[in-house]
N, C-alpha and C positions, 0 to 999 in steps of 0.2 A: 370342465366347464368353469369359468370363471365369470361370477357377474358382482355389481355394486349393489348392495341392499342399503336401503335407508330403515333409520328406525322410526315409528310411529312416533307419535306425540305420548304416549301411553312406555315408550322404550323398544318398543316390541319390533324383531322383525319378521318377516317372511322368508319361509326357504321356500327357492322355484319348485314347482309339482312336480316336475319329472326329478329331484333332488329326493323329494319327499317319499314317491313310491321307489324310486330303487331302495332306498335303506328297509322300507317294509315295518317301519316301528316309528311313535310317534311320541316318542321319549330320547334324548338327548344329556350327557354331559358337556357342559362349559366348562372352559378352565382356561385363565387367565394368565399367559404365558409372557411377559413382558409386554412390547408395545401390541402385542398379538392375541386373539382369544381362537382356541381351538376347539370344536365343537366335533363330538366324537357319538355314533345312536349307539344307544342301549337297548338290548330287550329285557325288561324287569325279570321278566319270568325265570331267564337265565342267570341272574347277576347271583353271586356265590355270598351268601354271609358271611362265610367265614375268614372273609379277605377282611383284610384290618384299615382298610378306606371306606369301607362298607357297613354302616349300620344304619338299620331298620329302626328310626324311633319309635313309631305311629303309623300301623295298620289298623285301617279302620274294621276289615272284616274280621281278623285275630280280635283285636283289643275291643272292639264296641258295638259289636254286632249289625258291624256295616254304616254305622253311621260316624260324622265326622264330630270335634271336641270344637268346645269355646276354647278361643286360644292361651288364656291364664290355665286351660288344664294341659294345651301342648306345651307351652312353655313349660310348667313342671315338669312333664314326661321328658321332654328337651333336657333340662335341668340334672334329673335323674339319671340320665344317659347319660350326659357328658361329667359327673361327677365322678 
């Protein structure tokens, strides 16, 4: 199936529903392949750590007991990670 989506005013688009329930996951890789962007679903629960395109900066139920960070404390964590 092939359709045109437009983006919102927001950037945002829409994948058609019948798109949406076949893949069964409501998580997505982007990746920007020349003139082109590829859009590939993920199931989180599956995705392997220990792949080396794969890091976890900020789980909020590990790291904060389920609640989410002011963004100067992800930024650090961010920071930490990528040093």
């Amino acid at each position: 199936m092939t359709t045109i989506l437009k983006t919102s005013t927001k950037g945002q688009i829409t994948l058609p529903a019948a798109w949406r329930k076949k893949q069964k996951t409501d998580s997505f890789i982007v990746k920007s392949q020349g003139d082109s962007l590829l859009l590939t679903p993920i199931h989180i629960a599956e995705l392997d750590e220990d792949d080396e395109n794969w890091v976890t900066v900020f789980d909020s139920n590990r790291d904060n007991h389920g609640q989410g960070l002011p963004i100067d404390d992800f930024i650090a964590a961010l920071d930490k990670t990528l040093a």
